[in-house]
C-alpha positions in Angstrom: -113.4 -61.8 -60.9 -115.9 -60.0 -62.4 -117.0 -62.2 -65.0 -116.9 -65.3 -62.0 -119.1 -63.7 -60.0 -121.7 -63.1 -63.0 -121.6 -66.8 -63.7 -122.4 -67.7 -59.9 -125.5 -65.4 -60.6 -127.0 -67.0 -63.5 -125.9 -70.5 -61.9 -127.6 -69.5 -58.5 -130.8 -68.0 -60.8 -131.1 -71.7 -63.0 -131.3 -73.5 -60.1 -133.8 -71.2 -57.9 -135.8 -71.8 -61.4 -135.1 -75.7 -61.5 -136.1 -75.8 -58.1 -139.6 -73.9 -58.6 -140.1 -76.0 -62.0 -139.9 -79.1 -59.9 -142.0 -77.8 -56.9 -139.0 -77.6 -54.3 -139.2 -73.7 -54.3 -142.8 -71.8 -54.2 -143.1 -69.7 -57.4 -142.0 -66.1 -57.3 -141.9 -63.4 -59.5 -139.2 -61.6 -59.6 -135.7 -62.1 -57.4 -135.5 -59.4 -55.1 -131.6 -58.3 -54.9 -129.0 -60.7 -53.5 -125.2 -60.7 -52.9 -122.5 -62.7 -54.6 -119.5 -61.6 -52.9 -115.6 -63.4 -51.4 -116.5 -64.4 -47.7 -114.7 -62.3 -44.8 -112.8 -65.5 -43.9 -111.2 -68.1 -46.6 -111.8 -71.4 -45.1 -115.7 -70.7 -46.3 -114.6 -70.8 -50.1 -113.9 -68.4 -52.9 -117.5 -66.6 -52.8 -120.3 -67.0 -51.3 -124.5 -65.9 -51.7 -126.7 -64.9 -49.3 -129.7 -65.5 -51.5 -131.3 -68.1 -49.5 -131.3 -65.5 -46.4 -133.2 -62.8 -49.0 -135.7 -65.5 -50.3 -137.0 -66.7 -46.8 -139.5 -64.0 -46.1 -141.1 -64.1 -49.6 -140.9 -67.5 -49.6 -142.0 -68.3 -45.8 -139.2 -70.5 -45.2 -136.2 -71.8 -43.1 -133.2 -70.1 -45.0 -131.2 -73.0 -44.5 -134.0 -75.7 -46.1 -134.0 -73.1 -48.9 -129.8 -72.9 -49.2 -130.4 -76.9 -49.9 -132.7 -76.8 -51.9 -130.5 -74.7 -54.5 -127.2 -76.4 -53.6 -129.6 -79.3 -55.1 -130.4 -78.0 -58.0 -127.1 -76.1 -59.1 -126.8 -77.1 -63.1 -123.6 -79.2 -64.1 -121.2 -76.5 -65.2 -116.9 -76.3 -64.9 -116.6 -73.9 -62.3 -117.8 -74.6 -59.2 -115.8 -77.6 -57.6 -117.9 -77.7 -54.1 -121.3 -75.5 -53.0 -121.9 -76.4 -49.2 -124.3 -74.4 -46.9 -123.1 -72.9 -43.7 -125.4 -71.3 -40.6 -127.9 -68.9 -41.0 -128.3 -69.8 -44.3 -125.1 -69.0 -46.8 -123.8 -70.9 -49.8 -120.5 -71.0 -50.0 -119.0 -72.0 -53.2 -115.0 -73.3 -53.8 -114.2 -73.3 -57.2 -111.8 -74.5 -59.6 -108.9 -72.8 -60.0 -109.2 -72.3 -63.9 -110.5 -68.6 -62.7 -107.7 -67.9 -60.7 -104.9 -68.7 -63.9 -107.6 -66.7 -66.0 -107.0 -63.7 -63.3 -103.0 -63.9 -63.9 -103.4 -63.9 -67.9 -105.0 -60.9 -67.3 -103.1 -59.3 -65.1 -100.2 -59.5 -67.5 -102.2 -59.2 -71.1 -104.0 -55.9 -69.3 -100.5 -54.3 -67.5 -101.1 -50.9 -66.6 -105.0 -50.8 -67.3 -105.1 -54.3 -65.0 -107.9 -53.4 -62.2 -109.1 -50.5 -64.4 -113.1 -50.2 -65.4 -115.2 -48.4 -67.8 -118.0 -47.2 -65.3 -117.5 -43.8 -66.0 -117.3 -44.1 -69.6 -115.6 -41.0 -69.9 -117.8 -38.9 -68.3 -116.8 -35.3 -66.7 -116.3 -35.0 -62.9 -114.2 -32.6 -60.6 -112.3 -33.7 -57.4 -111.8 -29.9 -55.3 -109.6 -31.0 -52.1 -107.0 -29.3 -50.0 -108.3 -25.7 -49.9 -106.8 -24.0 -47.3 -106.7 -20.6 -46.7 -103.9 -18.5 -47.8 -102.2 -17.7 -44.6 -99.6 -19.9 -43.5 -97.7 -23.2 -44.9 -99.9 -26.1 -45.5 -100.3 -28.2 -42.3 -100.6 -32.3 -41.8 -104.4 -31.7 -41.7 -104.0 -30.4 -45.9 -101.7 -33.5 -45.9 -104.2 -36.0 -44.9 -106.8 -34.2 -47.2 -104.3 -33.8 -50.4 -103.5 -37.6 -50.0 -107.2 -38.5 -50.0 -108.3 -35.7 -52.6 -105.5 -37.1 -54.8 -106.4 -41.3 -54.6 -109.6 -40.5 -54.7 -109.7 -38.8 -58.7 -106.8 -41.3 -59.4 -109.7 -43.9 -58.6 -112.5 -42.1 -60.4 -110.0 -42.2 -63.0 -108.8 -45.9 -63.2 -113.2 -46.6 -63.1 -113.3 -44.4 -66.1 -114.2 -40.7 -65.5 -112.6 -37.9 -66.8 -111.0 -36.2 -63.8 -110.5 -32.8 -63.0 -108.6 -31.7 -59.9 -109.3 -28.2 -58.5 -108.3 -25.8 -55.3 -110.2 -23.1 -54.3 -108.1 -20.6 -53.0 -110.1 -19.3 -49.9 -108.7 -15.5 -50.2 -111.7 -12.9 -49.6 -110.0 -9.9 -48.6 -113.2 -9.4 -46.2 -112.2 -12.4 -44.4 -110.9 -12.3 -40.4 -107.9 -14.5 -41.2 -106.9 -13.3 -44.5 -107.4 -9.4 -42.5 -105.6 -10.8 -39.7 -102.6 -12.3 -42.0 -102.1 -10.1 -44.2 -101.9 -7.0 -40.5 -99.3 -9.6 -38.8 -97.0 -9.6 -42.3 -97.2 -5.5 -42.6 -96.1 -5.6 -39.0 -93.1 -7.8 -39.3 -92.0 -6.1 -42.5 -92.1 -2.4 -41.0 -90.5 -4.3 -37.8 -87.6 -5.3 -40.0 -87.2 -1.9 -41.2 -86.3 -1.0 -37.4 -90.2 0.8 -37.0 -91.7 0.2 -33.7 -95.3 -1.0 -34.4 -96.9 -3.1 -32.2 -98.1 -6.6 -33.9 -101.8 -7.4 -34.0 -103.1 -9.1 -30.5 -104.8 -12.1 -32.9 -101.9 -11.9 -35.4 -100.0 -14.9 -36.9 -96.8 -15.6 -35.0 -94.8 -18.3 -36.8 -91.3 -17.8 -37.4 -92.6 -18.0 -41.2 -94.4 -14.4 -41.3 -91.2 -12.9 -40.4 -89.4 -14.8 -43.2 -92.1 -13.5 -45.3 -91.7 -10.4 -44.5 -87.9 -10.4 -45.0 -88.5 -11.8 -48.6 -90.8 -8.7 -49.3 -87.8 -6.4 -47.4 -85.7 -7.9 -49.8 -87.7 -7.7 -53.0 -89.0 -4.3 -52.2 -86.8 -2.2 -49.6 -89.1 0.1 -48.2 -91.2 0.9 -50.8 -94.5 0.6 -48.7 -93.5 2.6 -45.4 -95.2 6.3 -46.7 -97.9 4.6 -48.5 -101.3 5.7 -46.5 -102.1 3.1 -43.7 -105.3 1.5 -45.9 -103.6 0.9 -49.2 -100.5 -0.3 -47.5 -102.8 -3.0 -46.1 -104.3 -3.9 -49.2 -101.0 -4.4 -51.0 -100.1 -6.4 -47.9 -103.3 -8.7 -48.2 -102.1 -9.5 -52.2 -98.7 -9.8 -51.4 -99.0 -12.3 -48.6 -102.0 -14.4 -51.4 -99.3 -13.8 -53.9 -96.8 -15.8 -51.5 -98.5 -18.3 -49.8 -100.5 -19.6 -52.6 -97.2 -20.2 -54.6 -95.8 -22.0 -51.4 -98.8 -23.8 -51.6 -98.4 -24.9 -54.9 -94.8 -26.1 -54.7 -95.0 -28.4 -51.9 -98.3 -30.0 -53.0 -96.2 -30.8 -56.2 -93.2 -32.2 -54.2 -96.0 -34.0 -52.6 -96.8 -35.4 -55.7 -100.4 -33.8 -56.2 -101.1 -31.2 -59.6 -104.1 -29.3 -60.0 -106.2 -28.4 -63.0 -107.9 -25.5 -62.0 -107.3 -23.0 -59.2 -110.3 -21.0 -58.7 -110.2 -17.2 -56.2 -113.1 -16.5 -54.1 -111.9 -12.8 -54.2 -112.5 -13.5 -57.4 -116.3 -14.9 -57.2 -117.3 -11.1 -55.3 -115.1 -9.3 -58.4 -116.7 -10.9 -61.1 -120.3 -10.4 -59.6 -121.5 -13.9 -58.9 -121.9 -14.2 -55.3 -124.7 -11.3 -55.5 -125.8 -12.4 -58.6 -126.5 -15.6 -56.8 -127.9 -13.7 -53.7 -130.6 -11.8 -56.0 -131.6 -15.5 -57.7 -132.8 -17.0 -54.6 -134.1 -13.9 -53.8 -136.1 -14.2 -56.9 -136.9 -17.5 -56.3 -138.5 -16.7 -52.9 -135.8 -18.7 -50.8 -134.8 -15.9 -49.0 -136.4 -13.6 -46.1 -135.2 -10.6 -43.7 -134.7 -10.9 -39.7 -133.1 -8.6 -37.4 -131.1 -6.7 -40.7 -129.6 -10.0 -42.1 -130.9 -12.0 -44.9 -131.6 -15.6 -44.8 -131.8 -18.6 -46.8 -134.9 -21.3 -45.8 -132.3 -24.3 -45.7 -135.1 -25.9 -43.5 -137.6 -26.3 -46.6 -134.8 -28.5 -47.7 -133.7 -30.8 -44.9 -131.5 -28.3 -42.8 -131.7 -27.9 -39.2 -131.9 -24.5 -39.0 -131.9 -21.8 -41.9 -128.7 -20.0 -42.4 -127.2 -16.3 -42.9 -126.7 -15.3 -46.3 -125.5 -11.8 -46.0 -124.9 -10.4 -42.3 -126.5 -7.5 -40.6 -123.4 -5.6 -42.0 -124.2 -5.8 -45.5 -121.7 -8.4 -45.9 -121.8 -12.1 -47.7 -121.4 -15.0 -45.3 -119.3 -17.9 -46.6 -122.5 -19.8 -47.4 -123.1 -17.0 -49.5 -119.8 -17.4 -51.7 -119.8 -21.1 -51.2 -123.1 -21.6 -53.1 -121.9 -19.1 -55.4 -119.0 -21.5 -56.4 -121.1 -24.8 -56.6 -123.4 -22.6 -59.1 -120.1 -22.0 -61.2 -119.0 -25.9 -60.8 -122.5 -26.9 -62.2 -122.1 -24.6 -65.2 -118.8 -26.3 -66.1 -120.9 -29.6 -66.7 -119.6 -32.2 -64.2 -121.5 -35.3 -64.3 -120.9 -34.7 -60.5 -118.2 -33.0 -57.7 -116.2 -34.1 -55.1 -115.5 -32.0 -52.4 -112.9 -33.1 -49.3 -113.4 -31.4 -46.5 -111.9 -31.1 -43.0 -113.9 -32.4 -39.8 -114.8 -28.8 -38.6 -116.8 -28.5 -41.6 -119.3 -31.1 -41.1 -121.8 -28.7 -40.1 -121.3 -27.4 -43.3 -122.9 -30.6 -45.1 -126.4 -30.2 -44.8 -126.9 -26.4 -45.9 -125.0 -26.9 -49.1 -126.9 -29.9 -50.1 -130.2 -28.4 -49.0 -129.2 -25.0 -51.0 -128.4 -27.2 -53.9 -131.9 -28.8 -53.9 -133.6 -25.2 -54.1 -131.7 -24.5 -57.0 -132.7 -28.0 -58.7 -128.9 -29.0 -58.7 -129.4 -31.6 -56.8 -132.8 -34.1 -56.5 -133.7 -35.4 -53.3 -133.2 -38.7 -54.2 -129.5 -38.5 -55.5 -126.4 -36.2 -54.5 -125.0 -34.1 -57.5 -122.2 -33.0 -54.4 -120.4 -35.8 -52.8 -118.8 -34.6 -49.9 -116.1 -36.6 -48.1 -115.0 -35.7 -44.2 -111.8 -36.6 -43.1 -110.6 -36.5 -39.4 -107.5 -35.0 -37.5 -104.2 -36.3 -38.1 -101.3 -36.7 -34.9 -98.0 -37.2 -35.1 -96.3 -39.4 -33.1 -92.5 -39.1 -32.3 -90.7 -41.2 -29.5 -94.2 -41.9 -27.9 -95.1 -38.2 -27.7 -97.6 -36.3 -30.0 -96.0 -33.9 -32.1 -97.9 -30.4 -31.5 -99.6 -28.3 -34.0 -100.4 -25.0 -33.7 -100.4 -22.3 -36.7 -101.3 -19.3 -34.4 -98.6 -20.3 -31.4 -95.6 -20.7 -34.2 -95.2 -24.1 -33.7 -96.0 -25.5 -37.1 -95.6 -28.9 -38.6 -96.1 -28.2 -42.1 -96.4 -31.0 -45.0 -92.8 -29.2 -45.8 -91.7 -30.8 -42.7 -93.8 -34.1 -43.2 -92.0 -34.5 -46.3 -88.4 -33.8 -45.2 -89.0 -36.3 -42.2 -90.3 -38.8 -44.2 -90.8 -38.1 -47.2 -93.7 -38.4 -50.3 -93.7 -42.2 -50.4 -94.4 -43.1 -46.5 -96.3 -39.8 -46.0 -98.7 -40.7 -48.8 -99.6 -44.0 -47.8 -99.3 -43.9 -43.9 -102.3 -41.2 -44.5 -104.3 -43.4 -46.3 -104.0 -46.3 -44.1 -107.2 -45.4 -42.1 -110.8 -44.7 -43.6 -110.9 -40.5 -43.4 -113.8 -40.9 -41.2 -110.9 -42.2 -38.0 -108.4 -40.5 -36.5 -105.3 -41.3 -37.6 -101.9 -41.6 -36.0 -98.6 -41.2 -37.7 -95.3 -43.1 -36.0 -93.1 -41.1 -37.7 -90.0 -43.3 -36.4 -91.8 -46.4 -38.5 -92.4 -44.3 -41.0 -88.7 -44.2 -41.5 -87.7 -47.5 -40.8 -86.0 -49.5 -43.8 -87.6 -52.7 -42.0 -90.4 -54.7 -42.7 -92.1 -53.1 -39.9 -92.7 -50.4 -41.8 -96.1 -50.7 -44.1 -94.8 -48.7 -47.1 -91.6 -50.2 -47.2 -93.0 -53.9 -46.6 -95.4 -53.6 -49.8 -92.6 -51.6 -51.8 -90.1 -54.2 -51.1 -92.4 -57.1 -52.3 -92.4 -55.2 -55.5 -88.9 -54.8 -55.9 -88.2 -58.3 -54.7 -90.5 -59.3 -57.6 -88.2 -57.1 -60.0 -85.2 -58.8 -58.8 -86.3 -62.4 -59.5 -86.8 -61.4 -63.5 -83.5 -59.4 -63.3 -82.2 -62.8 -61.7 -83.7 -65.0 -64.3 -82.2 -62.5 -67.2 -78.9 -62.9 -65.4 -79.3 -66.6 -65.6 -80.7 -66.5 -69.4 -83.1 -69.2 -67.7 -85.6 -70.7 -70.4 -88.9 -69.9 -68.1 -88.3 -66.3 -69.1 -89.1 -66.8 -72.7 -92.1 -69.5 -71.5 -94.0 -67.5 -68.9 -96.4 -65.8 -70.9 -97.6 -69.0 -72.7 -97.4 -70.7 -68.7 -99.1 -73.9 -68.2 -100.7 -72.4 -65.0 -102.3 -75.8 -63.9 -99.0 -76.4 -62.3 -99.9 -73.8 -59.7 -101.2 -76.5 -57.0 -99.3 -75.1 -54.0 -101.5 -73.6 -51.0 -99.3 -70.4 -51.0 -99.7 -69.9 -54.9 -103.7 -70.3 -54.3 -103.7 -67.8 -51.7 -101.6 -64.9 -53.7 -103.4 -66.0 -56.8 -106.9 -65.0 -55.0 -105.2 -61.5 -53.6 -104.5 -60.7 -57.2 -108.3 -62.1 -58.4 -110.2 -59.1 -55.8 -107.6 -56.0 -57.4 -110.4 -55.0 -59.6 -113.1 -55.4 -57.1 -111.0 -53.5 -54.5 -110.7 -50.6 -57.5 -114.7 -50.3 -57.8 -115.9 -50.4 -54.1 -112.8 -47.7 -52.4 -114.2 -45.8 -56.3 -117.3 -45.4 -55.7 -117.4 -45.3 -51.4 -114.3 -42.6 -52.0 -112.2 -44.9 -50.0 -108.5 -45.7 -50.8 -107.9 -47.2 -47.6 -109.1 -49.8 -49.3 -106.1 -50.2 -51.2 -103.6 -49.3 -49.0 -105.3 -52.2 -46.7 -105.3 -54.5 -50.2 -101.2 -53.5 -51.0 -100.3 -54.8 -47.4 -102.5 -58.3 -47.7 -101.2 -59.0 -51.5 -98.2 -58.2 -50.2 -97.8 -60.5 -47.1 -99.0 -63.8 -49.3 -96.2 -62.6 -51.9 -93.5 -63.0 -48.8 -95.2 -66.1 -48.1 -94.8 -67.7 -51.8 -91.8 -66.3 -52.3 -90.0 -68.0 -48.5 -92.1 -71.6 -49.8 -92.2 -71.6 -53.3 -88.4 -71.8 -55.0 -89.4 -69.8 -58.2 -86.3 -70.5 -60.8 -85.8 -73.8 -60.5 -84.6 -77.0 -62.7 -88.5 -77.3 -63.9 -88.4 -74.9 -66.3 -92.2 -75.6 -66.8 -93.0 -74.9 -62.8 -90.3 -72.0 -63.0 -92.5 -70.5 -66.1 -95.8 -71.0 -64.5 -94.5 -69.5 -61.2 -93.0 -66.8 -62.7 -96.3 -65.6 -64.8 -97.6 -65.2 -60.8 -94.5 -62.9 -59.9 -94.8 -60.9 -63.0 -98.8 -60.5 -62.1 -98.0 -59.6 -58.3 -95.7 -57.0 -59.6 -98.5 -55.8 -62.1 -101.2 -55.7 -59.4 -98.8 -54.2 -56.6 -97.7 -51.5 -59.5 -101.1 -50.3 -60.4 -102.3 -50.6 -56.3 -99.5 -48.1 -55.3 -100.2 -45.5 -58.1 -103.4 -45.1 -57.4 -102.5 -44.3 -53.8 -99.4 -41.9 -55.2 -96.6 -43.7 -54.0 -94.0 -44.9 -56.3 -92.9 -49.0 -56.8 -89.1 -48.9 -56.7 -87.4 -51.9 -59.2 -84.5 -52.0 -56.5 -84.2 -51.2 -52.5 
């Protein structure tokens, strides 16, 4: 598609300049920028301009007189079949359908790298996503931002980056919750051992802290209880890390999701960078006192309001420690980072970007950090919302996500919606082996696609040995056109959710490819006594199966050969 849409450029660019030569079109210098793109409804053709729209300021005239004009002046060439102009002023253009047949030889001759780019040319870039603190099971909110976190350096990666996947363990010992965690686990463990201690009035009251606990009973006996109060505490705040971040790490693998690097805040304050970074922009006179706490003058660089760097207590705020680890991702040399962040850190956005433009990380013109916000995920379960609560003990971890339904559906029902919405999860469709339910709708097209070349083996039919080589002209049936042009945007799709960090995208392209697939496949009788038509028809399988292959793994989810 790529190579069709530069063609309609330099077609619509010789015949702007035919039409000044002759005097239809005032002279102009240069074109200003214009859009070749397929329309948002078929009926208007394959693609369409908006050139003329563009033109009719600098030129000082009615777009549609100027959308003529061009249509007029269009040089002879082999593929564009009809260029008609529609209100306010756009040229739609149907072609022939050599493009399309070009689009399925590729789809097969490319396989696994069909849809992929070389933007990136193998440039370095980091993808930092889930997160969470270290004090309780990862929660459908982590879900929704491993999914997205994932799919989106998957994409990077198909557009040619070199990816990097990290998790920044959020584990300061200085920190409220990880305090507050690490006094509800002492308490249940000294509990067990038949003490009466009274459990912290802002502890953590899942069932999981006592099963914690009772690991730690078991592993250690009571090898803790005479320690003094204070180092018994500390050796509670490592243990219950220790533990949750290795929970952590298991079920984001069952999920399907491995990282590269796992990076410790604790770590940041041990090894010296967070006040080594509070000293430089001291030194670079960002900083100022009020009221005992230091500062940072965001609002020199586009913030709101400036923002604590180190409280009245002498100790680091987040922002602190945050910049801290943004210094230490721009020493790695990423061309640039990724960070996916929860909704309730939105007010986070504009103090890290204006910190990184004091330090020269960032220009003002162009974001070194791309930062991604996703909203809250529900769960839905016989009509009712399925509650959430960490601190009540009601949890709905991913643990659960993925025993109710598993990696497949959870992946993809959480990357049906752009992160920016809300998102609801039915998690009795999620379950359903219908065609009601989205995953299993688009990963049964691609087994039923399987099963017609498992079919045609069974059959030794001769179009299995032809296909390649298919005379593709023999395509000429409305449904074949319609799948044929799903399969001709794949690569498009890849660039735009690549570079707007949006597989939605995808998940939204999976379900359309996926519906014209059904289509062909109820109208269009695919091994046949036309071994010619059978070949031809099943080059198109084999490149639906391709495309629908390659869409699903960058979302995650796996494309079964059988259901």
């Amino acid at each position: 598609m790529r190579q069709v849409r530069e063609q309609l450029f330099a077609l619509v660019k010789q015949a702007i300049a035919n039409a000044m030569k002759s005097g239809d079109l005032p002279e102009l210098g240069e074109l200003p920028n214009f859009m070749v793109e397929p329309p948002p409804q078929e009926e208007f053709g394959d693609f369409a301009t908006n050139i003329a729209m563009v033109l009719a300021r600098p030129m000082k005239r009615n777009p549609m007189e100027i959308a003529n004009t061009i249509v007029r002046h269009l040089p002879p060439n082999d593929l564009v079949r009809k260029a008609e102009v529609a209100h306010p002023g756009f040229i739609n253009f149907l072609l022939t359908d050599d493009w399309l047949h070009e689009v399925v030889r590729e789809a097969i001759e490319r396989d696994e790298k069909f849809g992929h780019w070389d933007i990136g040319e193998g440039k370095k870039v980091q993808v930092e996503f889930v997160s969470a603190n270290p004090t309780g099971p990862l929660q459908i909110g982590n879900a929704r931002g491993g999914a997205l976190g994932d799919a989106i350096a998957n994409l990077l990666s198909a557009i040619g980056y070199k990816v990097e996947r990290e998790y920044y363990i959020n584990d300061v010992t200085m920190s409220t919750q990880v305090q507050n965690f690490g006094e509800s686990l002492e308490a249940r463990y000294l509990q067990l051992l038949g003490y009466d201690v009274p459990f912290p009035e802002e502890g953590y009251k899942g069932e999981y802290v006592i099963e914690l606990a009772r690991e730690i009973v078991n592993e250690y006996g009571d090898a803790f209880v005479n320690l003094p109060p204070e180092e018994r505490r500390r050796k509670f705040f490592d243990l219950a890390r220790e533990k949750i971040v290795a929970q952590h790490k298991s079920v984001l693998e069952r999920f399907g999701i491995l990282y590269d690097n796992w990076v410790s805040e604790q770590w940041l304050y041990d090894s010296g960078r967070v006040v080594q970074t509070i000293e430089l922009l001291k030194q670079k006179g960002l900083t100022y006192e009020d009221e005992g706490a230091l500062w940072m003058r965001t609002t020199d660089f586009g913030d709101q309001k400036d923002e604590v760097l180190v409280r009245r207590t002498g100790a680091p705020t987040y922002f602190a420690s945050d910049i801290a680890y943004h210094i230490y991702k721009h020493e790695r040399g990423y061309a640039f980072v990724v960070d996916v962040w929860g909704a309730d850190h939105y007010g986070h956005v504009p103090r890290m970007h204006a910190a990184l433009k004091a330090l020269g990380i960032e220009r003002e013109d162009e974001d070194w950090l791309k930062i991604v916000i996703y909203q809250l995920v529900r769960l839905v379960k016989g009509g009712e919302t399925v509650r959430l609560s960490k601190r009540a003990g009601e949890i709905v971890s991913l643990d659960d996500l993925l025993d109710w339904i598993g990696k497949d559906a959870a992946r993809f029902f959480l990357l049906m919606r752009s992160a920016d919405t809300h998102l609801d999860i039915d998690l009795d469709l999620a379950v359903k082996q219908s065609q009601e339910n989205p995953v299993y709708y688009v990963q049964y097209a691609h087994a039923r696609c399987c099963s017609i070349f498992r079919e045609a083996e069974k059959r030794n039919h001769p179009a299995l040995g032809e296909y390649r080589d298919a005379d593709l002209k023999l395509l000429s049936d409305e449904m074949e056109r319609r799948l044929m042009k799903a399969i001709a945007r794949f690569p498009e799709i890849v660039r735009e959710a690549a570079e707007k960090f949006s597989p939605h995208l995808v998940t939204q392209f999976t379900l359309q490819v996926a519906d014209r697939f059904h289509d062909f496949y109820e109208r269009c009788r695919v091994l046949g006594e036309d071994v010619k038509l059978s070949a031809a028809r099943l080059a198109l399988v084999k490149a639906t199966q391709v495309t629908i292959r390659n869409a699903l793994s960058l979302l995650g989810v796996s494309a079964p050969e059988e259901m």
